[in-house]
PyMOL CGO cylinders between C-alpha atoms (Angstrom):
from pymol import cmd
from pymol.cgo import CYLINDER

trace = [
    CYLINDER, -23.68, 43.93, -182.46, -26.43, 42.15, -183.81, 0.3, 1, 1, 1, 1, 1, 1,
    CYLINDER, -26.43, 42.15, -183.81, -29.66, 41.72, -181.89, 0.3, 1, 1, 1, 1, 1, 1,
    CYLINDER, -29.66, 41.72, -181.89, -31.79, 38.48, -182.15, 0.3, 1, 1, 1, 1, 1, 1,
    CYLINDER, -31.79, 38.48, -182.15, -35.71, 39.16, -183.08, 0.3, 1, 1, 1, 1, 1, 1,
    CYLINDER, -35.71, 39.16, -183.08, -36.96, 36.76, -179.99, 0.3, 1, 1, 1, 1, 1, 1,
    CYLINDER, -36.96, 36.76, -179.99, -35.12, 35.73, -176.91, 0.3, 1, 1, 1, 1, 1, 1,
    CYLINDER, -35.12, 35.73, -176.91, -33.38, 32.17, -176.24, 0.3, 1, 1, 1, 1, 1, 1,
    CYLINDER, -33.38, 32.17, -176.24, -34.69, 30.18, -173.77, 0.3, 1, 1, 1, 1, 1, 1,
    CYLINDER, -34.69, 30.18, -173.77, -31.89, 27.87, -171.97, 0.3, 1, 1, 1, 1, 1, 1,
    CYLINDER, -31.89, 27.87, -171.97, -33.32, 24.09, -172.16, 0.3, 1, 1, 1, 1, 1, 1,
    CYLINDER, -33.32, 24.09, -172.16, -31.77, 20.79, -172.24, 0.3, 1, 1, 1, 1, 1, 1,
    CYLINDER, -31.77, 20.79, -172.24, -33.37, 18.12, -174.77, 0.3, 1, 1, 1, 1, 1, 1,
    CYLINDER, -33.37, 18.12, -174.77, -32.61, 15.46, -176.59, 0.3, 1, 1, 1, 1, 1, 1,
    CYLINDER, -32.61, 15.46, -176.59, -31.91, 16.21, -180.94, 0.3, 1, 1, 1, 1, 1, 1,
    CYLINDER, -31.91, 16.21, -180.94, -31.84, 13.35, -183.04, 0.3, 1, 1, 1, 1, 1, 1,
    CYLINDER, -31.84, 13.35, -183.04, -30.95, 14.52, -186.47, 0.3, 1, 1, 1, 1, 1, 1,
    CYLINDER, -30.95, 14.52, -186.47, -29.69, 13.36, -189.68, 0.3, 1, 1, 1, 1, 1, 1,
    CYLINDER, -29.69, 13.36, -189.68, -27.39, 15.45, -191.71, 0.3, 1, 1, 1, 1, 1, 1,
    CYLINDER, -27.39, 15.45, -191.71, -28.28, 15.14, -195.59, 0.3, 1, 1, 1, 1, 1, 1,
    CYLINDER, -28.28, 15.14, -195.59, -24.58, 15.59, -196.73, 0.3, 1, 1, 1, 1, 1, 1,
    CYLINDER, -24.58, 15.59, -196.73, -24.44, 12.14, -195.42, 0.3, 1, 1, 1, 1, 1, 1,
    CYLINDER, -24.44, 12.14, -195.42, -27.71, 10.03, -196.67, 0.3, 1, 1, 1, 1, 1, 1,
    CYLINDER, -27.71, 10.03, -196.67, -25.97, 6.75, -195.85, 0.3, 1, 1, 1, 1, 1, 1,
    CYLINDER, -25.97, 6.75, -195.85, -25.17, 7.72, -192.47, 0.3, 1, 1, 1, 1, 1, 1,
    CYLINDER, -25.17, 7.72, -192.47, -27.32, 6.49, -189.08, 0.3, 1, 1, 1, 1, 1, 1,
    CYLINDER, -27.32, 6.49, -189.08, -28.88, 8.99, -186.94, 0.3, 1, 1, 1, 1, 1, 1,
    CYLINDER, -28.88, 8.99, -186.94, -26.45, 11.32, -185.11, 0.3, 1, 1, 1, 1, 1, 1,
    CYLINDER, -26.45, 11.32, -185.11, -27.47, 12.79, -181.62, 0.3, 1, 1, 1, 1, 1, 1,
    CYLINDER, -27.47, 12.79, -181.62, -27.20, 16.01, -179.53, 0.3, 1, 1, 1, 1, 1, 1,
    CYLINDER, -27.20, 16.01, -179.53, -28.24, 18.27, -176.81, 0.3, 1, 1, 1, 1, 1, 1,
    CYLINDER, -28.24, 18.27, -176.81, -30.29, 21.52, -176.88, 0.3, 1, 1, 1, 1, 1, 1,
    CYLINDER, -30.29, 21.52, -176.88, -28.28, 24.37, -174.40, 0.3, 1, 1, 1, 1, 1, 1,
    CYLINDER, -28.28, 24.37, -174.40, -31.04, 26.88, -175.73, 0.3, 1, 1, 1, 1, 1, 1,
    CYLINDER, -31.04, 26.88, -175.73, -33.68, 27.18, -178.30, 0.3, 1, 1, 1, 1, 1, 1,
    CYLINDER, -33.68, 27.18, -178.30, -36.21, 30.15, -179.64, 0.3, 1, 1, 1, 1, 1, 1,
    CYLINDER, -36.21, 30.15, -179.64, -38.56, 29.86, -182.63, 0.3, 1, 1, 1, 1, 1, 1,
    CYLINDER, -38.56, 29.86, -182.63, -35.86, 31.03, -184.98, 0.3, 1, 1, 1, 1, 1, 1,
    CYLINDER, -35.86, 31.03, -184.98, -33.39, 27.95, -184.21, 0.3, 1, 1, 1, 1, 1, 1,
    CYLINDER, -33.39, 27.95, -184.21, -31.22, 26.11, -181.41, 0.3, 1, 1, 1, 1, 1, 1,
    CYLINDER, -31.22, 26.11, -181.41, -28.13, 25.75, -180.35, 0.3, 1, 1, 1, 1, 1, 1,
    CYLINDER, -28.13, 25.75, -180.35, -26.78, 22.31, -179.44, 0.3, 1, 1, 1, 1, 1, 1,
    CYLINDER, -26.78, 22.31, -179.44, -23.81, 20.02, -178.42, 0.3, 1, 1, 1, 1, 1, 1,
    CYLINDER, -23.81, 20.02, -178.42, -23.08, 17.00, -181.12, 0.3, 1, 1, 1, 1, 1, 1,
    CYLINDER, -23.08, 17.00, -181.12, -20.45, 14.48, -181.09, 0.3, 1, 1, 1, 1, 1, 1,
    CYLINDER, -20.45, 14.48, -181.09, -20.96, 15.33, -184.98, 0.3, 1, 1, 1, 1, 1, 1,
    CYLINDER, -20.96, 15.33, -184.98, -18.86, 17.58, -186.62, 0.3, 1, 1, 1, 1, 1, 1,
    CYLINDER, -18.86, 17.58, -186.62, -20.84, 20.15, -188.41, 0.3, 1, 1, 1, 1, 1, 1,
    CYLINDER, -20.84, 20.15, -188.41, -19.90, 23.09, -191.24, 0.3, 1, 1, 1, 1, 1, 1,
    CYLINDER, -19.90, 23.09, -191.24, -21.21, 26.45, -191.65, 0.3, 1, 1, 1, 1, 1, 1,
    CYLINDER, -21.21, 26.45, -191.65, -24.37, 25.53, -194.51, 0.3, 1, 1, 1, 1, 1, 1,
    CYLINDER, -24.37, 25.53, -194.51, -24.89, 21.63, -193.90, 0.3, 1, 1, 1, 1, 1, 1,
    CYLINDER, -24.89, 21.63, -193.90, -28.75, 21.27, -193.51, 0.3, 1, 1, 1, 1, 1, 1,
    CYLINDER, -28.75, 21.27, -193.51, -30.33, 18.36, -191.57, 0.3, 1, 1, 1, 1, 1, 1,
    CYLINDER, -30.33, 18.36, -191.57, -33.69, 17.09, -190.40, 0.3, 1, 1, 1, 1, 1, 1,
    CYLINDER, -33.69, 17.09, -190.40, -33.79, 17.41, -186.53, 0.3, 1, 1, 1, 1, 1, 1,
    CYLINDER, -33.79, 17.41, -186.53, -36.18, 16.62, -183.94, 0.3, 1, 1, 1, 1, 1, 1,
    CYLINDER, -36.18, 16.62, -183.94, -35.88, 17.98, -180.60, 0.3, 1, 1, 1, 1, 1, 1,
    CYLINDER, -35.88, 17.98, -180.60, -37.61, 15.59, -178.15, 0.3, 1, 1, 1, 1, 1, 1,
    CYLINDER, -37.61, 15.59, -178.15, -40.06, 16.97, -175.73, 0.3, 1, 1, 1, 1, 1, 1,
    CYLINDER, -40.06, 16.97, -175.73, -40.59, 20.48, -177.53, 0.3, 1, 1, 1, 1, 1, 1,
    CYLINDER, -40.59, 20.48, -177.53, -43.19, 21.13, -180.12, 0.3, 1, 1, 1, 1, 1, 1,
    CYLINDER, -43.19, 21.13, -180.12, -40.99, 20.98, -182.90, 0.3, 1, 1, 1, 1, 1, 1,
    CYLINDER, -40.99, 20.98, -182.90, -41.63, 18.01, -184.74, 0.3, 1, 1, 1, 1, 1, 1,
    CYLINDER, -41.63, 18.01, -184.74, -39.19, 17.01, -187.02, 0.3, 1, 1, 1, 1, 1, 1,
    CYLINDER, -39.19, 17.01, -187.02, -37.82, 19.68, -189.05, 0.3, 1, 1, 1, 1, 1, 1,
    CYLINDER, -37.82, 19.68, -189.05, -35.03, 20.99, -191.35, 0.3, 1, 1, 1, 1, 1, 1,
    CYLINDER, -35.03, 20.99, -191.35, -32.39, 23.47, -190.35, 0.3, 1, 1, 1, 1, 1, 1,
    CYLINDER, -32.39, 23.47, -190.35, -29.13, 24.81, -191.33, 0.3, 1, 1, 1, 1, 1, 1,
    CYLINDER, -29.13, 24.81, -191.33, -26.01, 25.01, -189.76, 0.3, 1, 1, 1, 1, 1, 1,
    CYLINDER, -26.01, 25.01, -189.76, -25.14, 28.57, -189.00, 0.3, 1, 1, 1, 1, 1, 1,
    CYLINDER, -25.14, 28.57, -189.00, -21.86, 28.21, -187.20, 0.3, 1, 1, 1, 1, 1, 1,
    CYLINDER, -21.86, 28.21, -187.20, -19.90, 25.41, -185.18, 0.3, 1, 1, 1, 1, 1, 1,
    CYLINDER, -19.90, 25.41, -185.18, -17.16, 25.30, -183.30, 0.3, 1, 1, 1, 1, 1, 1,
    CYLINDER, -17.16, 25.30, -183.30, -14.69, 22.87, -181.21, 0.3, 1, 1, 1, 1, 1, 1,
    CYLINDER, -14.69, 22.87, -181.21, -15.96, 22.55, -177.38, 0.3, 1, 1, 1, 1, 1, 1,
    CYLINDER, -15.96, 22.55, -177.38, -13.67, 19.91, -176.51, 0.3, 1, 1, 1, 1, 1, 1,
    CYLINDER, -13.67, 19.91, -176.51, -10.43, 18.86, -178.81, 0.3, 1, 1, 1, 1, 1, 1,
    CYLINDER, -10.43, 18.86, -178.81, -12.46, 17.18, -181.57, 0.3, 1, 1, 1, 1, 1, 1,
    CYLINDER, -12.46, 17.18, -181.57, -15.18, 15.21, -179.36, 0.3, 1, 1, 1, 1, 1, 1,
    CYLINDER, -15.18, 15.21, -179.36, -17.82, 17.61, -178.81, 0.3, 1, 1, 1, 1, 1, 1,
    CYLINDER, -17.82, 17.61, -178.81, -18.85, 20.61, -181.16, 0.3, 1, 1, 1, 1, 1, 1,
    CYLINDER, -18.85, 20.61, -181.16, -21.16, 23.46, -179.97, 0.3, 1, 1, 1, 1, 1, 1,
    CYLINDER, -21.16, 23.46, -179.97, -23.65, 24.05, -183.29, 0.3, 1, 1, 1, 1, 1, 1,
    CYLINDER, -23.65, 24.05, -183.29, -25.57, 26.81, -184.24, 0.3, 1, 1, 1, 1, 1, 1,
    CYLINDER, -25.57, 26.81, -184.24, -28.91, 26.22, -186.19, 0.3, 1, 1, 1, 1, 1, 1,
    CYLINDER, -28.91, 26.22, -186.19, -31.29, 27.89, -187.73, 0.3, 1, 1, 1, 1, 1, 1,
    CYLINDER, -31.29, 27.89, -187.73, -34.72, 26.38, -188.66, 0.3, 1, 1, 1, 1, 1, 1,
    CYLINDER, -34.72, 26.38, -188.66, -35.92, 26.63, -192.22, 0.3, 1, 1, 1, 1, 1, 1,
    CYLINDER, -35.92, 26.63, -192.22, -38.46, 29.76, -193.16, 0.3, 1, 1, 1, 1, 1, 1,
    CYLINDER, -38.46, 29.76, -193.16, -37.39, 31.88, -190.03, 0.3, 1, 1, 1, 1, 1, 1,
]
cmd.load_cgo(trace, "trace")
């Protein structure tokens, strides 16, 4: 199994993002369940595939608004509520 480079730390923050697949589309939002410099992971209402890339901001952390790609997602509750792996852009 794969080891990460830097550990996870479990926090809960606001994301507002915007996924550029969808240009026309308002401002989606989420919740951090951990984050490390690499990426986060988060819960979204917004269904997300494996490559998408948005601009997120993570309120109340030092990471301004920033781009990331989706990693992986998958179903946390029957097509409400995704859990969304993300990595941010250069790490």
């Amino acid at each position: 199994m794969k080891k990460r480079k830097e550990s996870r730390r479990t926090e809960s923050h606001k994301v507002i993002y915007h996924m550029e697949r969808k240009p026309d589309e308002r401002r989606q939002f989420g919740m951090t369940l951990n984050v490390s410099s690499s990426g986060f992971c988060m819960y979204s209402m917004q269904e997300c595939e494996p490559g998408d890339r948005l601009q997120a901001t993570i309120e109340g952390t030092e990471h301004a608004s920033r781009a990331a790609a989706v990693r992986w997602s998958e179903e946390a509750l029957a097509g409400r509520l995704y859990r969304v792996g993300l990595q941010w852009d250069g790490e």
